[in-house]
C-alpha positions as CSV (number, residue, x, y, z in Angstrom):
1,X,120.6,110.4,118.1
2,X,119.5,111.4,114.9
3,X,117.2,115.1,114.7
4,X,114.0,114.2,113.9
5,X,112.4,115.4,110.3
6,X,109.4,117.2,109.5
7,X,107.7,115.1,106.9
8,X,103.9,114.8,105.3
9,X,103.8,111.9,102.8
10,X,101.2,113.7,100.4
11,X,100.1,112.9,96.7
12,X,100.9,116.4,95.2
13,X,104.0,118.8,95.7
14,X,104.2,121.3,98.4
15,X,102.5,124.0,97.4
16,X,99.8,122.5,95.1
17,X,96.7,121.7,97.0
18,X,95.6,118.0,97.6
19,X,93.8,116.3,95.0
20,X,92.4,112.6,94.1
21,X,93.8,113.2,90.5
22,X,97.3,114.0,91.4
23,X,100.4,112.0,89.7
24,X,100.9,110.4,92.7
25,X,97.5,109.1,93.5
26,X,98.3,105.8,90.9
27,X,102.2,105.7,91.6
28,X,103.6,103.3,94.4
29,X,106.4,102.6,96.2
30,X,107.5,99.1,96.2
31,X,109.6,97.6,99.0
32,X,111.6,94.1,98.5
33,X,113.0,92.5,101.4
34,X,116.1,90.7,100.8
35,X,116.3,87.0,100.1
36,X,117.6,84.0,103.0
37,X,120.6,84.5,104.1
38,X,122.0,81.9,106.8
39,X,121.5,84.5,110.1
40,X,117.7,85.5,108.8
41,X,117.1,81.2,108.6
42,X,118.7,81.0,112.5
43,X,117.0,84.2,113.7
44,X,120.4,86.2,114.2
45,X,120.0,90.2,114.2
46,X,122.1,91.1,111.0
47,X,122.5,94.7,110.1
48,X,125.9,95.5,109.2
49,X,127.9,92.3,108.8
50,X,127.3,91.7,105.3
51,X,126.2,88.3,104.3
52,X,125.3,87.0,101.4
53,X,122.4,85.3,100.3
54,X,122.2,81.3,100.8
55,X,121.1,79.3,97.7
56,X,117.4,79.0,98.7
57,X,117.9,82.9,99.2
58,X,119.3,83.1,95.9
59,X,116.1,81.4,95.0
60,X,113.8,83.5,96.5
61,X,115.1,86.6,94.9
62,X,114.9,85.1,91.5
63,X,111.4,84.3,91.8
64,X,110.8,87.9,92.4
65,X,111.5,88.8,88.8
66,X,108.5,86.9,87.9
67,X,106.7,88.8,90.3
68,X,107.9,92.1,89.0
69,X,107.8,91.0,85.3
70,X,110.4,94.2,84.2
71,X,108.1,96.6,85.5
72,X,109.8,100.2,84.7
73,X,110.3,101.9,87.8
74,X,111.5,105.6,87.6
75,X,113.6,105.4,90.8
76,X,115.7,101.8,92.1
77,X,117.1,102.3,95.0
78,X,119.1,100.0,97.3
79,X,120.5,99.2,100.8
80,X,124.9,99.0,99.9
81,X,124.7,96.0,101.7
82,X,125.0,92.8,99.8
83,X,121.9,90.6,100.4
84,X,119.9,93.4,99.4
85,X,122.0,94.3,96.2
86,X,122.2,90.6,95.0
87,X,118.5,90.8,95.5
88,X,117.9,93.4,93.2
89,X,120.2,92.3,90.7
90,X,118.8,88.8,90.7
91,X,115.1,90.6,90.5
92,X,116.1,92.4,86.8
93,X,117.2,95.6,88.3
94,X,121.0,95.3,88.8
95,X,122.2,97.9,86.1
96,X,119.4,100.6,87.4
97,X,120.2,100.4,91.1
98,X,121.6,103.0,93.2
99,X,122.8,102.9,96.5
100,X,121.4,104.8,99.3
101,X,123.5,104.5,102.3
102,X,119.6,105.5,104.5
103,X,117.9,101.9,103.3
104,X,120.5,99.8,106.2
105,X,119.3,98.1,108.4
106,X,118.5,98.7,111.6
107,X,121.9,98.9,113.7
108,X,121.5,97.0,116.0
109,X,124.6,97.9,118.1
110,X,125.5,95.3,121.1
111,X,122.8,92.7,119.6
112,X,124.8,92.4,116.3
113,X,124.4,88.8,115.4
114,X,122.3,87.6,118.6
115,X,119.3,86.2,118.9
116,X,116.0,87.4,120.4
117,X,115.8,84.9,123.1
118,X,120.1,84.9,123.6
119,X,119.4,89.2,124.4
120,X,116.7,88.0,126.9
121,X,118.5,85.5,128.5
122,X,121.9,88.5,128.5
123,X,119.3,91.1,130.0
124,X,118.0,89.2,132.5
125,X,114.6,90.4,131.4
126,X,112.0,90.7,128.6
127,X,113.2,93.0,125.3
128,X,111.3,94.1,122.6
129,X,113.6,96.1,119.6
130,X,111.1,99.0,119.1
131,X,110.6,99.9,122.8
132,X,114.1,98.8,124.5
133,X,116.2,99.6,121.6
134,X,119.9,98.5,121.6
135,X,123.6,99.2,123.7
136,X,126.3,100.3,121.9
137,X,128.7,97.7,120.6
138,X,131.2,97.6,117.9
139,X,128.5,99.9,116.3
140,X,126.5,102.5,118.0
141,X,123.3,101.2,117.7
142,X,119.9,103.1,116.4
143,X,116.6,103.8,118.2
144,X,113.5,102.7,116.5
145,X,113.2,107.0,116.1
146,X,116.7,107.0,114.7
147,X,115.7,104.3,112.1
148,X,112.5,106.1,111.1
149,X,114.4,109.3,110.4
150,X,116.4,107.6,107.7
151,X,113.0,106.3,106.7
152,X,111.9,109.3,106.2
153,X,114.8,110.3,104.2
154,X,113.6,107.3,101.9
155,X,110.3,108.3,101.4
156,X,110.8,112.5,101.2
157,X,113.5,110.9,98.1
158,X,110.6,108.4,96.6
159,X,108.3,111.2,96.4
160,X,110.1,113.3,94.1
161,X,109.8,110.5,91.9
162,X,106.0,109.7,92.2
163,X,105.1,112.9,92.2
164,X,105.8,112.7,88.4
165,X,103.9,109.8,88.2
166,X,106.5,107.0,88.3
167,X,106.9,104.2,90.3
168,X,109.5,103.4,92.7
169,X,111.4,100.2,94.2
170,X,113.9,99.9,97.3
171,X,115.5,96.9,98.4
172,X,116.3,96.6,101.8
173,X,115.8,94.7,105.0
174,X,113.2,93.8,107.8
175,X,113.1,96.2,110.4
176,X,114.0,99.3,107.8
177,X,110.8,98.5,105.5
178,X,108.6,98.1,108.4
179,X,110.0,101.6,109.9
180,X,109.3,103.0,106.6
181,X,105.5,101.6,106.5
182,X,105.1,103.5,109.7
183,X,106.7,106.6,108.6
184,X,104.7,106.5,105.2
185,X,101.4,105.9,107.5
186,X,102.3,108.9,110.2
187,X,102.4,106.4,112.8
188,X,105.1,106.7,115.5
189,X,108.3,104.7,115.5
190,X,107.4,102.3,118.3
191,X,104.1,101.1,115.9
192,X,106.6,99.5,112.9
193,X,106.4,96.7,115.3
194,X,103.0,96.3,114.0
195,X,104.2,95.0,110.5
196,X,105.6,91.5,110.2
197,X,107.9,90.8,106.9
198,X,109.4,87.5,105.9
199,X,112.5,87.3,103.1
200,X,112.0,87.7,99.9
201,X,108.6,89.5,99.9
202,X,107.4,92.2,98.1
203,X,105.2,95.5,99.8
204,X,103.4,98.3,98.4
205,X,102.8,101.9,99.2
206,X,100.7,103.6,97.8
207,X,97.4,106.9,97.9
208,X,93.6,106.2,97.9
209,X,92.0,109.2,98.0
210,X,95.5,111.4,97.9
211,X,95.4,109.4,101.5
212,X,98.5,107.3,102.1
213,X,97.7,103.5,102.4
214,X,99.2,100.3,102.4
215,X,98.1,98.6,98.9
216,X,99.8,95.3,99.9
217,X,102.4,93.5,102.8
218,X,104.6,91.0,102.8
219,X,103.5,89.4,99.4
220,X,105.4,86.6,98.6
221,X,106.5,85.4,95.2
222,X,103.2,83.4,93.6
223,X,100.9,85.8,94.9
224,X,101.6,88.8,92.8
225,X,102.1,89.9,89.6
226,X,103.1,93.5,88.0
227,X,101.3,95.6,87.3
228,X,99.0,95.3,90.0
């Protein structure tokens, strides 16, 4: 189990007192799930076997460089794993990524490559990621608090960023961004349940008020256009 990490998502640095006109209060952090690959389409659990995207997946993450129409971000960061890196480079960002090993996804242990109802029907009973969490397999699995300390690894990262006033963008997976939405919102780890996200979407982070807020969730391609 991972040691949990003290962490305030605030719109100024430690130190400097909270303000509505710090650099932060107008920069966001932008979260792209990957595009289709074949175990997202059939509902598999997919956190490290590393997949590629399908062609309507390939599809999907082109049509988010429409979305993000070159935006300059001051921070790229993505999961290593490859439907989130093709993602990234297909959006316009390939030669800015970097790779941060703390955007994976979810490890989901025992339940690599299963399906919700195939774990019910193993258990013998009802199973919900977030609350249950996962046996060890070929992997050692994560708890939801697990998974949001990484998060939080993510975001204390972002900040350093925003807090100059620049915007930044990670490319990762399902349950990851929706831990991070919890951790960015103080909520506990059991509550990223809360937040459904389809492929290819984009999600914003943000401050109103030097408060943290969701400014968007699981936009998809069409329904967005940077800057927004």
């Amino acid at each position: 189990m991972s040691p949990n990490i003290r962490l305030t998502v605030r719109s100024t640095r430690p130190g400097e007192p909270f303000s509505e006109h710090g650099a932060a209060n107008k920069a966001r952090l932008v979260m792209v799930r990957h595009g289709q690959t074949e175990w997202s389409l059939s509902g598999k659990h997919t956190s490290v076997t590393d997949l590629p995207l399908t062609p309507a997946g390939e599809a999907e993450a082109a049509a988010i460089a429409e979305v993000l129409n070159g935006h300059s971000f001051g921070l790229v960061l993505s999961s290593p794993r490859q439907r989130a890196i093709r993602t990234a480079e297909l959006a316009g960002y390939g030669d800015q990524v970097q790779l941060d090993e703390d955007l994976a996804e979810f490890d989901y242990g025992a339940y690599e490559g299963l399906t919700t109802p195939q774990i019910i029907e193993q258990r013998g009973a009802n199973w919900n990621l977030w609350r249950n969490g996962v046996p060890a397999g070929a992997t050692p699995g994560e708890s939801a608090a697990d998974v949001q300390v990484r998060a939080k690894r993510v975001i204390a990262r972002a900040l350093e960023t925003m807090w100059d006033g620049r915007d930044v963008i990670c490319f990762a997976h399902g349950h990851f961004l929706r831990a991070m939405a919890a951790a960015w919102l103080g909520l506990r780890p059991v509550d990223a349940q809360a937040f459904s996200l389809a492929t290819a979407t984009v999600s914003v982070l943000g401050f109103e008020h030097a408060q943290p807020v969701v400014v968007r969730w699981n936009t998809p391609p069409g329904m967005l256009q940077f800057p927004a």
